[in-house]
Every structure is written in C-alpha cells, then in structure tokens.
C-alpha positions in Angstrom: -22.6 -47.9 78.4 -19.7 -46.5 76.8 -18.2 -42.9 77.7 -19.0 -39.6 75.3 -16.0 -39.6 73.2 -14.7 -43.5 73.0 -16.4 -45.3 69.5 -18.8 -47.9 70.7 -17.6 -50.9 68.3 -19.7 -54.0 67.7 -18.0 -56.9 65.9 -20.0 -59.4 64.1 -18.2 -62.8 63.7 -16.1 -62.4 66.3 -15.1 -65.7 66.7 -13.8 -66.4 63.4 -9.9 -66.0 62.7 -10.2 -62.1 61.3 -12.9 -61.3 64.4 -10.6 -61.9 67.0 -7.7 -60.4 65.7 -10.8 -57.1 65.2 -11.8 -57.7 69.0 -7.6 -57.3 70.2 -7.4 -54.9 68.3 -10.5 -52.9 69.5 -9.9 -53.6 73.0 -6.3 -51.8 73.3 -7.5 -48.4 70.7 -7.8 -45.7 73.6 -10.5 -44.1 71.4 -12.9 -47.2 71.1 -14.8 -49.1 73.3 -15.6 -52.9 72.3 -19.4 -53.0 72.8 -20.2 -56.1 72.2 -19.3 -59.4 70.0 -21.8 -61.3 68.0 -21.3 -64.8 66.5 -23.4 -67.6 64.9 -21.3 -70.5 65.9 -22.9 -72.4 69.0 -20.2 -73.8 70.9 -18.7 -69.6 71.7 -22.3 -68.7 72.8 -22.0 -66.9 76.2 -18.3 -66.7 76.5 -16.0 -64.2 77.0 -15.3 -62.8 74.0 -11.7 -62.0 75.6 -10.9 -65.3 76.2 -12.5 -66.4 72.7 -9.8 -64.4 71.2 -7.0 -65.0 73.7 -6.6 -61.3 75.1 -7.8 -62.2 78.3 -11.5 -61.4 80.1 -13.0 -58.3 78.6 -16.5 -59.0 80.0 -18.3 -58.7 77.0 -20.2 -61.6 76.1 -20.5 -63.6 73.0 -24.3 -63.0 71.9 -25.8 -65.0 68.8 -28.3 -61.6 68.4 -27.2 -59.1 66.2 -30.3 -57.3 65.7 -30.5 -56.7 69.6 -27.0 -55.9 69.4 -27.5 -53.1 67.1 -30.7 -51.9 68.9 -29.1 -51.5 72.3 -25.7 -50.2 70.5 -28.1 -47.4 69.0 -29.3 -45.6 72.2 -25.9 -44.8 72.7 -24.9 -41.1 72.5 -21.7 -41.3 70.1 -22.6 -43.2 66.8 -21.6 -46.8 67.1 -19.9 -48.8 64.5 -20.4 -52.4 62.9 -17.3 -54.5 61.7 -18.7 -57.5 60.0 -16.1 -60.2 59.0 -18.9 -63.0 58.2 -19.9 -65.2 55.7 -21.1 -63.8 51.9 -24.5 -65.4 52.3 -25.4 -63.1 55.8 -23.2 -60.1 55.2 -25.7 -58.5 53.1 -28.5 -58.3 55.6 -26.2 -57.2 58.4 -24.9 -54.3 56.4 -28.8 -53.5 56.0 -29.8 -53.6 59.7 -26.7 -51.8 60.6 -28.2 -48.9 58.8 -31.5 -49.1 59.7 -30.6 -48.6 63.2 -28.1 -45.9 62.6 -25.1 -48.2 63.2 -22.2 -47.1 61.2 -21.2 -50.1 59.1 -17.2 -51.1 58.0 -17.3 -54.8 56.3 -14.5 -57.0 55.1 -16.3 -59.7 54.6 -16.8 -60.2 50.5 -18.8 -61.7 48.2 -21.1 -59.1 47.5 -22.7 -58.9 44.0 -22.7 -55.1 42.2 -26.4 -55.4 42.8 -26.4 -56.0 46.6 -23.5 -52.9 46.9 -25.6 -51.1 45.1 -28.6 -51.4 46.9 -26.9 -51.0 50.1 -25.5 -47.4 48.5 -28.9 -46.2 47.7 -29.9 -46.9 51.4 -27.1 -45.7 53.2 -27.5 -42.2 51.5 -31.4 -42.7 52.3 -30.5 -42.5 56.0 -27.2 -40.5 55.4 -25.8 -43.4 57.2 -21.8 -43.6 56.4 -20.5 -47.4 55.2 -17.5 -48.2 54.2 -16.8 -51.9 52.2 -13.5 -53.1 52.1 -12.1 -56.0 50.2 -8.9 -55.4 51.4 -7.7 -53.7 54.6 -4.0 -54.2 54.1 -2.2 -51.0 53.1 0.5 -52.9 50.7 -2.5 -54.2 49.2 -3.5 -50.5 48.1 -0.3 -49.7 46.8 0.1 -52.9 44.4 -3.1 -51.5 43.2 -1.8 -48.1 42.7 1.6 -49.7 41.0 -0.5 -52.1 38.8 -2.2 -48.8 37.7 1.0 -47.3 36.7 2.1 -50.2 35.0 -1.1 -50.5 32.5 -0.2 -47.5 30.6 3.0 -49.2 29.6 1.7 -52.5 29.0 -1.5 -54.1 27.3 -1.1 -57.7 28.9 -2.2 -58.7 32.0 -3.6 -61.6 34.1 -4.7 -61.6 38.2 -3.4 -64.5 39.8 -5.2 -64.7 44.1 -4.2 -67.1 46.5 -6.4 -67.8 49.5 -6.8 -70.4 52.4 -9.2 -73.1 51.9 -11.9 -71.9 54.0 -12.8 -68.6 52.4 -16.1 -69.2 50.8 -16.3 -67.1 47.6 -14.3 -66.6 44.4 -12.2 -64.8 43.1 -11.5 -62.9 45.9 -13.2 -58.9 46.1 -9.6 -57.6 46.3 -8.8 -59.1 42.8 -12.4 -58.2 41.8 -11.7 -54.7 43.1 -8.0 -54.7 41.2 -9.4 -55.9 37.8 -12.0 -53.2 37.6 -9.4 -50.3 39.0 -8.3 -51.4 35.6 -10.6 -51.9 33.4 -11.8 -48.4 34.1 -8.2 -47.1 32.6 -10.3 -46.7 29.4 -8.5 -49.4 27.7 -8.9 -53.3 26.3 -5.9 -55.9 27.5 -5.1 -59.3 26.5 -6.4 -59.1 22.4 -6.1 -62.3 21.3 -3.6 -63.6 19.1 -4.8 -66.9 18.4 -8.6 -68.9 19.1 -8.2 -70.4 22.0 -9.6 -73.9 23.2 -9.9 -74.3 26.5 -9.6 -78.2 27.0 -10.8 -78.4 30.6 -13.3 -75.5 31.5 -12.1 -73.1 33.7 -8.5 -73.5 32.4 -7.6 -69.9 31.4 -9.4 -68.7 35.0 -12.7 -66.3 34.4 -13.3 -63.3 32.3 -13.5 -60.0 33.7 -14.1 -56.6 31.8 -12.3 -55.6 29.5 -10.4 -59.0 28.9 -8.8 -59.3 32.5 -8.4 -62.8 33.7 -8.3 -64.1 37.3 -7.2 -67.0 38.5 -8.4 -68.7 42.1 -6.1 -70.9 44.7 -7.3 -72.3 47.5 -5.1 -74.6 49.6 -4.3 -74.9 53.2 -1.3 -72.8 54.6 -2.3 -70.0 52.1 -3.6 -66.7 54.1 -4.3 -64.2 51.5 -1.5 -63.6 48.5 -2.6 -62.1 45.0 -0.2 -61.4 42.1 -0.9 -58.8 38.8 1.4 -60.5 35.7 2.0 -57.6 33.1 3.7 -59.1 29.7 5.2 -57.3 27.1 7.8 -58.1 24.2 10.8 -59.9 26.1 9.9 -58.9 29.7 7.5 -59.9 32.4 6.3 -57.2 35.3 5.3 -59.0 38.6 3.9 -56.6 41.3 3.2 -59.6 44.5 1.2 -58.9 47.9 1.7 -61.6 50.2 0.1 -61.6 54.1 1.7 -63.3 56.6 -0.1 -62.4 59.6 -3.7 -60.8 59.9 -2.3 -58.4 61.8 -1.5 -56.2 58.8 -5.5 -55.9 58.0 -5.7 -53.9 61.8 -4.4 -50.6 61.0 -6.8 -50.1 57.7 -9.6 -51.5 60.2 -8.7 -48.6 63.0 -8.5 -45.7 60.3 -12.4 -47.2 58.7 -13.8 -47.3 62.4 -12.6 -43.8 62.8 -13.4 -42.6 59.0 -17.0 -43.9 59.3 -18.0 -41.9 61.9 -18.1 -38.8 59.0 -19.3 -40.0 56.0 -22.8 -40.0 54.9 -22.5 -42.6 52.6 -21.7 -45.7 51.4 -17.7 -45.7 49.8 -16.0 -48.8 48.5 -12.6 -49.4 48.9 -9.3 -48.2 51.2 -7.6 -46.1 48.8 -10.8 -43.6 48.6 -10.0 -42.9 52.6 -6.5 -42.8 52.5 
C-alpha cells in the first residue's frame, strides 16, 4: 500500500533500457511511490526490480502480470499511474487495460497507428480516464519542434532526417511522425517538385508524409535517439538538430506526465500540449 498523497506508479517494461532509468527515477520523486514493475522478459522474473536497474533493493518485485498489476494498483485510494515503455505490438492493449481499471496511463512507447490512438481517445473520455502519449519526453525535443514551426513560414523546403539505435522496432520514429504533422498542419504544401523524379532503389528519397514531408530512418548501433529538420531555400540551408546523449534527459518530461495525468480526463498527445 502506498500513503494518501504519494502517486502509486506502475512501470511496464521495466527492465528494458528506458524502464530502469523510469524505475530510478520513480524511486527518488518524494511525491511517487514505485508500485510495482512488470516485464515480459523471463530471465528478470521475480527480481528486484532495484537491483534490475542498479539503484539498489527497492523490494518490489519483477512480475510478468500486468493485468494483476493494474487490478491491485486500482484499489488504491490516490489514482495510480501506468508508464509503458514496451514494444509497438503490446502497447496498444496495455494502454486499454490501464483504462479499464482506472489506471492513469503515460506511454512512450511508439508505434501506434492514428487508428489505435484514436480508439484509445474515444475510450479514455468514455471512462473520463486521463492519458497522455508521448513520442518524445525530452524538453529540447519540444523546442526544435517549436523552432521548425517558426522556420516554415520562411521557407517551403524541408526534409526529417531520425537517427535511432538498432533495436528500436518501428519506423520512422513517432517524434518525426509527430514533427512532420506539427507541420503539415501549417496550412501549407513543401517540397513541389521541380523535376520527375526516379527513384532507382526504392525507398531512396525516405517515405512520404502529408503534405510532401519526407523522413528519413537510421538505425545503427551507438545511435540513442538524434533527429534533424533540413529547411532549404535559395543559397542557404537551415538545420535545427536534437541529439540525446543520455536517457536521462527523457526523466523530467516523465515526472511532469506522472504528475499532469492525475487531472486530465482524457487522452492528449504530445509534451508541448502540457507544458
């Protein structure tokens, strides 16, 4: 049991490299209380998740049981809270569970199609339950987004370029997803051709987003998470560059979404709309 006024915090896929930096974090906040720490991956079954993470015992177990997670984390008298760093192809039905038992949802984990946020919208305000989805919980990351804003008006040319490590799943990343359509809601078309291109391998010029946006994937070892928006214009190039060197910049976003969550009825998408 937690006390009345610490955040009861559960975090699902705590043993992967964001999840443990989640569960240090967690553990020192004076207002949260780590509930518990769920993860799929046998060989952390029923350790401590403190020593999982390297921040020494913190007596909570790692359980492979999220919907008996939730259930228990629901009887408790201050609304608990969810932080799912997983995999694309099981985030979508642990937001949903989360909800249904009144457990306050913050996800990082993308890969999400429109249709499954969508969905997850519709039943979060159902159950007035707030979420919050987060493609990116580094503050520098929201202001490049703000900057690239800026910069459209000036300039009709522009091209994503994210760098990831080599183990994240899904592509391109929801951050450069998330940029490209911060754009392409600027009521305006970029990148009109001048010429018919011919792509000679497939996949050369990156994919298509709306309103002619392209993105461009790396994925290579060493890489944490990096993205780039190129502007071009007659004689000059604007680069506006995010580069993470630790996961350690994701934790503050993480603290002010556990904290946000706990008043909002509904599902929101994105940092900057809780800044």
């Amino acid at each position: 049991m937690t006390n009345q006024t610490s955040i009861p915090v559960i975090v699902s896929g705590a043993a992967g490299k964001m999840g443990r930096e989640v569960i240090k974090t967690v553990a020192n906040a004076t207002d949260m209380t780590l509930f518990g720490a769920v993860e799929r991956q046998p060989e952390y079954i029923g350790q401590d998740i403190g020593e999982v993470a390297g921040c020494g015992p913190l007596e909570v177990p790692v359980l492979n049981d999220l919907q008996g997670t939730l259930a228990m984390a629901a009887q408790e008298k201050q609304p608990a809270v969810m932080v799912d760093f997983t995999h694309p192809d099981s985030v979508y039905e642990n937001v949903r569970s989360a909800i249904a038992y009144g457990v306050r949802p913050v996800v990082g984990t993308t890969g999400l199609s429109q249709e499954q946020i969508q969905d997850l919208a519709e039943f979060a305000a159902k159950a007035s339950i707030g979420a919050l989805i987060i493609p990116n919980f580094s503050i520098g990351m929201v202001l490049l987004q703000q900057a690239a804003i800026a910069a459209s008006q000036h300039f009709d040319h522009v091209e994503i370029i994210e760098l990831h490590h080599n183990q994240k799943a899904d592509a391109p990343s929801g951050t450069a997803i998330k940029t490209a359509e911060m754009l392409s809601e600027l009521g305006k078309t970029y990148n009109v051709p001048n010429v018919e291109e011919t792509e000679k391998i497939e996949g050369a010029r990156g994919c298509l987003a709306d309103e002619g946006i392209r993105i461009h994937s790396v994925r290579l070892p060493g890489l944490i998470a990096h993205q780039e928006v190129i502007f071009g214009g007659p004689g000059q190039i604007y680069t506006l560059r995010h580069d993470t060197t630790d996961r350690s910049c994701y934790m503050p976003g993480v603290l002010l979404a556990i904290r946000k969550v706990q008043s909002l009825t509904k599902l929101i998408y994105g940092l900057e709309k809780i800044l």
